[in-house]
Structure formats: C-alpha cells, structure tokens
N, C-alpha and C positions, 0 to 999 in steps of 0.2 A: 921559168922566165917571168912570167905575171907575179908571183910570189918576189922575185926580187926588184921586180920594179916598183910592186907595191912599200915593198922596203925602202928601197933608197926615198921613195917619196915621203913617206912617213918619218928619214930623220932628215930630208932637207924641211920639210912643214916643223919638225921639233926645233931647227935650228931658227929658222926665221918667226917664230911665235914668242908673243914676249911674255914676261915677267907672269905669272900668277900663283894664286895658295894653292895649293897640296889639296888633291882627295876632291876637282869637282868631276862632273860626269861630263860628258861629250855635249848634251845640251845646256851645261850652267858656265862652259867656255865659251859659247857662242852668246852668253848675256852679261860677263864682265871682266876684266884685269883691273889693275891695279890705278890704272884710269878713271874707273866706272864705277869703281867701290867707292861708300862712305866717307870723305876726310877726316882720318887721323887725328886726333888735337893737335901734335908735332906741325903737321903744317897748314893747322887752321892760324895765319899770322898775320891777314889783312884785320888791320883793325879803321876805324873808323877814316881816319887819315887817309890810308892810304885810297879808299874810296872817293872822300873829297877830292886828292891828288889825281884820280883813273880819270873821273870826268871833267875836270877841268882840265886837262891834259886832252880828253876825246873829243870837247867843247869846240877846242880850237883847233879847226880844221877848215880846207875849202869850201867844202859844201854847206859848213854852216855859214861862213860868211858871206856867202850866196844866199841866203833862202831869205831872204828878204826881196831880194833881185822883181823875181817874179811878182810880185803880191803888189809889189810898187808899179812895175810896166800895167801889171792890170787897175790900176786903178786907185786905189791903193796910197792916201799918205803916209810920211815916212814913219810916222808916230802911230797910225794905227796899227802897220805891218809889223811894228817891235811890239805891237802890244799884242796881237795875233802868235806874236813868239813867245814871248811872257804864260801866255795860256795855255798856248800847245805844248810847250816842253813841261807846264806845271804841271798838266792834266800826265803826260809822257812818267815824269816822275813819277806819281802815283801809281803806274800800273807799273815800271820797273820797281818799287815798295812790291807791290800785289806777287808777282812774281818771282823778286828777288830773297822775300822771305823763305819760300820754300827750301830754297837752296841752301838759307843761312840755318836756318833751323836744326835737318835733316842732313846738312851736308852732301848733300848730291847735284848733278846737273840735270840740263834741262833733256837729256833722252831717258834716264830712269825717271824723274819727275813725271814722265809721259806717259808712262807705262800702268801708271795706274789708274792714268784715266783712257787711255786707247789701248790698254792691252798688252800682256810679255809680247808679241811679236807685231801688235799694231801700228806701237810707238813707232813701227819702220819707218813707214810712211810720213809724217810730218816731220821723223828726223831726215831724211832723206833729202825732205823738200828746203828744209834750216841750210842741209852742207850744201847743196848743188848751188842756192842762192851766193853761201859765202865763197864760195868758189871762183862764181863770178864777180861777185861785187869784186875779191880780191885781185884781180886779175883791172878790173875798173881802175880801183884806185891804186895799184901800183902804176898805171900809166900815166894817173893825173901826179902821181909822185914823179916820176919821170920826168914833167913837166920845170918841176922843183931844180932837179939836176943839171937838166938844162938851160936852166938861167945860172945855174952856180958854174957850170965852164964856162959860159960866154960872158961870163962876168971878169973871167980870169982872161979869154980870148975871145977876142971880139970874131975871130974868124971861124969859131963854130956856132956857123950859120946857116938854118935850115934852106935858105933861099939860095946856098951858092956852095954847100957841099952837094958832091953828086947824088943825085939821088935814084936810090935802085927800085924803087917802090911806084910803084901804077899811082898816078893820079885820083882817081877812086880811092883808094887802099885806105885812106885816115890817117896817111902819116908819112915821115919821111925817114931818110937813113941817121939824120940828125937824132930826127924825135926819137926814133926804135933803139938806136943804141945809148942813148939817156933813159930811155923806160929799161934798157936790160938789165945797166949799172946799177939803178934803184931796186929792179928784181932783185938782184946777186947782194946788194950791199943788205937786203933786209932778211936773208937765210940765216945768217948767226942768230937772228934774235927769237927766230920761231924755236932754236933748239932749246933756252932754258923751258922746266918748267912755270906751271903758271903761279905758283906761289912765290916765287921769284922775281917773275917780270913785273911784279909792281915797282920793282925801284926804274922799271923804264919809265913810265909815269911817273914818278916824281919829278924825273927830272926835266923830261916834260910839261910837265904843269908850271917848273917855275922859269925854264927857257924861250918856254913858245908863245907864253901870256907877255912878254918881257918884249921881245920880238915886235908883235901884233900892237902893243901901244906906240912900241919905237915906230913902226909902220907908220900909225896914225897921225903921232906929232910930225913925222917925215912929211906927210901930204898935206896935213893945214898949215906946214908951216910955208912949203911951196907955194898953195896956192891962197894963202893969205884967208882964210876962212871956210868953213864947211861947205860952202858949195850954194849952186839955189835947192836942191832935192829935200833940205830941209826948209826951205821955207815957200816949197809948194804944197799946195793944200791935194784932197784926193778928187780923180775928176770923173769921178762917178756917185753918184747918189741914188736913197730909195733902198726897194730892194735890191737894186744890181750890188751895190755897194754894201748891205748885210751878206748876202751869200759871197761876194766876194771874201769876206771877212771871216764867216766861215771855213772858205775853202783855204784860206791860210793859217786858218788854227788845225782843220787837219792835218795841212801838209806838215805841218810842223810835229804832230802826233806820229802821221805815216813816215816819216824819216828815221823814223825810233822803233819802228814796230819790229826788224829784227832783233834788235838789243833786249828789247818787251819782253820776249820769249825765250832766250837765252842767257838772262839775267843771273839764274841760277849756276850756271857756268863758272863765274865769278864769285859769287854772294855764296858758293859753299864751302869759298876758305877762309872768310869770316870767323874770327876769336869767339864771335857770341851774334846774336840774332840783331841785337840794337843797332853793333858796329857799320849794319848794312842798310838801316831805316834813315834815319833824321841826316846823315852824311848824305846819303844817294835824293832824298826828299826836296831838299835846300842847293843843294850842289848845281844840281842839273838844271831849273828854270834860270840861277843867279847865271853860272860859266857859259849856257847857250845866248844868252838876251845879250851878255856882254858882249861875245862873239860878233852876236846881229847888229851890234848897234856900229861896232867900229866899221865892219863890213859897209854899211848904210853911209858914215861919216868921209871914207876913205871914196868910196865910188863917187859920189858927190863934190868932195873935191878936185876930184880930175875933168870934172865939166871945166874948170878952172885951168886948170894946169895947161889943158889942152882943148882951147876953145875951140867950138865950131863942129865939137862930136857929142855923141851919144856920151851917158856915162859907164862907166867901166867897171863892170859889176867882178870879172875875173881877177883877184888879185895876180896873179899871175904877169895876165895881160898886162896887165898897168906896170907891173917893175921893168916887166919885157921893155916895155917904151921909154921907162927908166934908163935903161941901156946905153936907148939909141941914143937918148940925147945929153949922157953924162959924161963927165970926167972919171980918172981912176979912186976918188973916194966916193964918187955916187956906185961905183960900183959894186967897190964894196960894201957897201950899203945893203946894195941889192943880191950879193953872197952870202949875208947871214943871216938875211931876213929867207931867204930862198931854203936857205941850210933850217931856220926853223921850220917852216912849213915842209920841207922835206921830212923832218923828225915829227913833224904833225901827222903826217902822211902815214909815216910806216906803226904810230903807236893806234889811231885809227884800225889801221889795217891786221895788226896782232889783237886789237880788242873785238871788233866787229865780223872780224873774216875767222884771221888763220887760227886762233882758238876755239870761236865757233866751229867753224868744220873740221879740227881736229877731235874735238870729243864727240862731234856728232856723227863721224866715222869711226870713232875707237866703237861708237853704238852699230854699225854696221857693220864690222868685223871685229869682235873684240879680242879673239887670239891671235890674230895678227898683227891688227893698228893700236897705238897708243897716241896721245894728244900730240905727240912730237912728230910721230910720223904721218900722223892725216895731215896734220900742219903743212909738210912738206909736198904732201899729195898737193895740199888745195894752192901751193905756190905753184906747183909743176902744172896745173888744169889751167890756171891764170895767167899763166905765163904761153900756152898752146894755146889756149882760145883767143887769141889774137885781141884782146881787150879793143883795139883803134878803130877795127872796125864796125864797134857797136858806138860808138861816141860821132860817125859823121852827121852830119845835120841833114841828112835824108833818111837817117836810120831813129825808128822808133821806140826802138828797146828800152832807152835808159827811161822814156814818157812808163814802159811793159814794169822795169825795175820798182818805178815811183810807187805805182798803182797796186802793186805786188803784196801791198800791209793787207788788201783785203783778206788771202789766203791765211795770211798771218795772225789777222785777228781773231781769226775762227781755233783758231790751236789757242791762243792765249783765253780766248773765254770758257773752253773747257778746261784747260788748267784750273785757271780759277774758283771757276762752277767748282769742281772736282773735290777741289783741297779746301774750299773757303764754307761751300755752304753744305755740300752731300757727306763728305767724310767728315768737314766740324775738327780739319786739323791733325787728324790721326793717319799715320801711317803704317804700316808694319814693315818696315825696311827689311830683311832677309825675305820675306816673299815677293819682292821687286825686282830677286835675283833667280826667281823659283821656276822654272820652263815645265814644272808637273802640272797637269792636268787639276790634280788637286788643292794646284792656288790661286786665291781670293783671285787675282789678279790675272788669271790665265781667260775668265772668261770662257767663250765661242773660242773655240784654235786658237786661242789663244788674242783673239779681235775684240775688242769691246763693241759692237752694233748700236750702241744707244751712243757714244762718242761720235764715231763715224756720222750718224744719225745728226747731231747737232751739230759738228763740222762741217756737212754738206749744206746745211740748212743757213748757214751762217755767210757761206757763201754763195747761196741762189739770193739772197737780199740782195746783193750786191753784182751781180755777175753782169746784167744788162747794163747798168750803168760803165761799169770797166769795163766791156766790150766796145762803149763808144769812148771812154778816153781813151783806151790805145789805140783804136785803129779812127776814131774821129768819125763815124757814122752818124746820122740822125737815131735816137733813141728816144722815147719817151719822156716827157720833162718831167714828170714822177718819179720815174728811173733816176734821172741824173739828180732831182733832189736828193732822193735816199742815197748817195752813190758820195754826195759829198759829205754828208757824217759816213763816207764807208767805215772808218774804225771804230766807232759806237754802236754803229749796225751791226757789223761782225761779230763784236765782243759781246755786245748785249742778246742778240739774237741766238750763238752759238750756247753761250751759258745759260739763258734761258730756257732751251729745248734738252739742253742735257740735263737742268735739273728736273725741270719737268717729265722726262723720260725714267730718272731715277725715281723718282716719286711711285709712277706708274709700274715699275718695273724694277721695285727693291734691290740691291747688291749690299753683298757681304762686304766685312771690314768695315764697319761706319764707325762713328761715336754718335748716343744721343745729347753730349754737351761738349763743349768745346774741350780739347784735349790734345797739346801737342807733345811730345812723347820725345823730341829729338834733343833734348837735353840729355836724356840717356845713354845715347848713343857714343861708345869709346872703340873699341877696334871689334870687327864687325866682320865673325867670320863664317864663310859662305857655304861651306863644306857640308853635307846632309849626313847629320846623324841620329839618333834613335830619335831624341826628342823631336826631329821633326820629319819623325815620319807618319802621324797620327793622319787618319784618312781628312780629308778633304772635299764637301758635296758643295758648290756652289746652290743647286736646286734645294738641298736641304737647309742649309746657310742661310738662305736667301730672306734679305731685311733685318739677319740682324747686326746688332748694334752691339756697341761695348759703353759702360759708364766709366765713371772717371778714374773708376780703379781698375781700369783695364780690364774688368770683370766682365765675359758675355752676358747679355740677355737678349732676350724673348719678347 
C-alpha cells in the first residue's frame, strides 16, 4: 500500500514539474529550469530601445507623481523637491547600471547572481525576502489600480458610487463594496498579462511608454488650462531653513533612491535578456533620472493648480483624487476626459505592477522551487497572495505599514552591496556560470552547507547601521539623533557598509573563483548545459582552493 502511494505521488509530482534538460540529479532540480538557466541568444532581444521604452513606461505611475508631495508639505520648495528627484533617481540609475550589468553580461537573474555571493542555498534567504516583498507591494498597487477603474465606470455612470452603493464592508475595513469590486476587476483584467513570457512583455511597454506619457501631459495642459496658471506652489519659496532645510533635502534625495531600491536588486531580471551588455547601460543611465523628474514635475504643476480649480482647499497631490472631483462637477466630455486619462494610469498601474511585483516574485519563486514554479507560475502565485492579503487594509491612515514598506530599502540595500562588493571588486567580474548551478559540496560556491558566512556577516552588518534608526521611523519612538542622522542616508549606509565588510572579510578570509584582473567571461556564454559529466567531475577543496585566483586566460594561479 505505501509503495503505491508513493507511486501515484511520484507521477502526479512528474505531472505538475515543469520543463527541464535531461540527465540532472535530484539536488541540481531543486536549483534550476528553464527559468533559471542562462538566456539563450534566441531570446536575448531587449535591445537598447526597449529599455528606454520599460522605464519611461515605469516612470509614469502614481507613486512617482506623488513623491514630490511630501518633501514640499515638509518644507520643501517646489524646485528644490524636483531637484532632490533629479538626484535621487540619478544616483537610483547608477546602481540599476551597477547591478543590472550583471545580468546583461552573464545572462542570468537576480537569485542565481546571489548565489555566488550568499551561497548555492544561502541565496534563499534574500530571495525569499525580494518575493514576499513583491507579493505584497503587488497586492498594494493592484488596489491603487483599482482606484483607476473606478473612476472609468463612474465616468460612464455616475451611479457607481462608493457613498450610495450598499456597502457590505465594516467601517474600519479600508474600503467599500464599490472600491473592492473595481480592485477585483483590475486584479482579473491584469492575469492575461502575467502569462506571456518576459521577453515578450516588453512590447507591453512600449506601448506604454508612448500612451501613458501622452495621457499625463493631456492631464496637465487639462488643469492649467482650468485653472488659468500653475498654481501659487510654484511660487512659494521653502519654509524651512539652516540645517532643518539641508537634511530635509537630504531626506528626499533618499526617498527618491529608497523608492527604487527593489528594482536596484532585481535589475538583473530584466538586464539578462539584453542582445549585448551596452543595450542595458546608457538606455537604463539617461532614461530613468530624465522619465522620473518629468514625472515629478507634472505631478508638482497639476497638484498646484487645483489650489485654483478649487479654492479654499489643500492641494491635491493624488491624481486620482483630483479627476474623482472632476466627476463631480463635469459634463459628459469632462468625463470623458477623465476615462482615458484613468484608462492611462490604469495601464500605468498594471505595467508597474508586471515590472516591479509579478516578474520579480515569479523568478524569485521559480528560485524557491524550481521543479515546480516557472516565472509564469510564481507570477500567478504572487497575484493570488495580493489578491488574499487583503491590500485595503494596509493603506488606512491608522495603519503604518506602507511608512514599514518605505523604510524597507534598508534590508535591501544590504543584498545589493554585497552583490556588488561580490562581482565588482572580490571576483574582478568573473563568474563560472555551470558552478552557479552545482549543489556538490565540491563547488567554488557551495561554501559552509552551502551558506557563504562572510555575506551573511556583511548583510547583517549593513543593517545594524541602520536598524535603530528604522525602528523609529516605523513605529515613531524617540531614538537617538545620531541614529536618525545615519538612518537618513539609510541606502548609502547599507550599500556602503554591507560591501565594505564583505570585502573586507574576503581579504581576510580568501575564496576560490576570483580573478586577479578584471575578466568578464559572459560573452562566452551560448547554450549552457547543466547535466554533470566526466569533465566535471574533477574533486573540488574549497580549504585547498582557498585564495586562488585565475588571470586573464582563465589560467589558475597560486
């Protein structure tokens, strides 16, 4: 009886395991498919273009047209707050460059990139921390997409409305039967898209990039022309000075950095289906500070005009809000108006959400089970998590989560400075891709059980700089004002902190696979197979290994 149950289990597990090569062993399933593996030349077909096209499509979204919002309530002129974006997203680009090369180079994503600096089974762990993140975030912003849909039926009918449809939902709850069934329709209408693959979904972006940019200036000329002028927000000055007003200034060049700091470390994702290494530098460089500032600026111009529109209130930093009130006091071509501007931002919304979320936590699940999940089906996972987690109730304004979300780059930055460290200064650019894939003991990369200690080591280190500080911006406690100095460079702290202990630990503590000059190898790299045969079954001693190096001709030495 156990013999045939173990049967039947063993061909429904063969039935639901997807795609992979011939001839690997029961531990080299559990670290790749057809996901995980190398990109092919056949579909390395992002070229330069369509990179420019990703981020300026990712540019324009809510949350960037907000992030100006803050930096001005604090304080904050409107010219300095765009110049605080200007820097943060330029400094942002650089470390997506830093990053994203890896990927373009080698061809792989960011959980085998991980792997050689935390370990065949370390990488868990910060991949772990990437999905659960996008999980949520996508759960986040399909409700703010939600939002979107929601103005597009009440645009069509004025009677679905939150305030006089019944509502089945607790007061507390963050939402109503309006809202929830516009967030479901946005859930369900964005499942098609998670199913192509991701060398594919760049033509979502495209089209994106030239609909929603289109949209967002119509926006604009829409509200100066209502309200006869930009607004006074640009022609009040900032009403802080000293130092309140440099750390304020500061603290909006990071936030503008920490906005990005999922992207930072996942860049590889993307950047490994790259035609060539280039196609992913001077596009992704130039792209990202020009399509965010633009972003900031309209967001800045449009909120300020509705001081106007609408005298006697606050200004209206939510685009959302503002068409919402559109609504109320239009005719049927204001409405429509506000249906196609909504219909953009809705399309804003979900290519966000397949860039940021469901891509990310689909290959970074295909890395936590890789005989079962592929990029398509963690996708789906991480729609089905987002869609249970009840997103509404982390967005009420008594809930601190999304402050938990903001603050969250610190963790982040500490995996991205060992990457770094890792590939830029200790290895010198050298990988050896088939030992990435290697779960024996006797590879470079297997380390401790397979844990690298000295990653860990600078991971942890990268975020005790920073932890007391983050313990008072989420939960708002007194903390030390040392603390919260260092707390507001948290992503320099992180990056620089985590990468400096890890190379410093390398130094002290030699590892095999290095180069002693700079040597990157993934030009090489054409179909790339995994299967262990004679040639690599030569022993393997890390303690014996240990410190050396390879020169340019891939030659060991001593």
């Amino acid at each position: 009886m156990e013999r045939l149950y173990n049967s039947r289990f063993s061909r429904l597990a063969d039935k639901v395991a997807v795609d992979n090569e011939d001839g690997l062993t029961t531990a080299q399933l559990m670290l790749t498919n057809h996901d995980l593996k190398p990109v092919e030349p056949e579909r390395r077909q992002w070229g330069a273009w369509n990179f420019v096209g990703f981020w300026i499509a990712d540019s324009f979204n809510i949350n960037t047209w907000m992030i100006s919002s803050s930096m001005i309530v604090n304080g904050l002129s409107w010219w300095q707050s765009w110049l605080c974006v200007w820097i943060g997203y330029a400094i942002a680009g650089g470390f997506i460059c830093l990053t994203g090369r890896i990927g373009a180079m080698y061809h792989i994503g960011f959980p085998v990139v991980n792997r050689s600096s935390f370990g065949i089974w370390g990488c868990l762990w910060p991949v772990f921390n990437r999905a659960a993140m996008a999980c949520i975030w996508y759960g986040v912003q399909s409700y703010i997409g939600g939002h979107c849909v929601y103005l597009m039926i009440r645009s069509i009918w004025l009677s679905w409305d939150r305030n006089t449809i019944p509502n089945t939902f607790s007061a507390d709850s963050g939402t109503t039967t309006a809202d929830y069934a516009s967030f479901f329709i946005f859930w369900l209408v964005s499942l098609p898209a998670i199913w192509f693959p991701v060398h594919q979904i760049r033509h979502l972006f495209t089209v994106k990039a030239y609909f929603v940019p289109c949209a967002g200036i119509a926006y604009l000329i829409w509200a100066l022309v209502r309200a006869g002028g930009p607004g006074p927000i640009v022609r009040q000055g900032a009403s802080i000075e000293g130092s309140d007003l440099a750390w304020e200034f500061i603290k909006g060049v990071m936030s503008s950095i920490a906005n990005f700091a999922t992207l930072i470390v996942n860049d590889p994702d993307f950047s490994r289906f790259a035609g060539k290494p280039s196609d992913a530098l001077w596009s992704q460089m130039f792209t990202i500070p020009i399509g965010f500032a633009v972003t900031s600026l309209i967001g800045i111009l449009v909120s300020s005009s509705s001081v106007i529109i609408y005298p006697g209130t606050e200004p209206i930093w939510d685009p959302l809000d503002l068409l919402e009130r559109f609504i109320d006091d239009g005719g049927s071509g204001q409405r429509f108006g506000v249906f196609v501007i909504s219909l953009a931002f809705a399309l804003a919304q979900l290519g966000t959400n397949i860039a940021a979320n469901s891509v990310s936590a689909g290959t970074d699940m295909t890395a936590l089970l890789p005989r079962f999940i592929n990029i398509r089906r963690g996708g789906y996972i991480c729609a089905a998590v987002g869609l249970a987690m009840c997103p509404y109730t982390l967005l009420t304004s008594a809930n601190q989560f999304t402050t938990y979300l903001s603050s969250y780059s610190v963790f982040l930055s500490s995996i991205a400075g060992v990457m770094c460290s890792d590939y830029y200064i200790v290895r010198k650019g050298y990988l050896e891709i088939r030992e990435l894939y290697d779960a024996r003991k006797t590879g470079p990369y297997y380390f401790t059980f397979g844990f690298h200690w000295r990653a860990y080591a600078a991971y942890i280190s990268g975020i005790l700089i920073n932890v007391v500080g983050f313990a008072g911006a989420v939960n708002g406690g007194n903390v030390p004002i040392g603390a919260t100095y260092i707390y507001n460079f948290n992503f320099f702290c992180g990056f620089i902190i985590s990468g400096a202990m890890y190379w410093g630990l390398c130094k002290l503590f030699p590892i095999p696979a290095c180069s002693d000059t700079w040597m990157e190898v993934g030009d090489q790299i054409e179909e790339v197979r995994l299967a262990y045969d004679q040639s690599s079954q030569q022993e393997f001693d890390e303690e014996a290994d240990m410190g050396n190096k390879y020169d340019k001709n891939h030659q060991k030495t001593i």
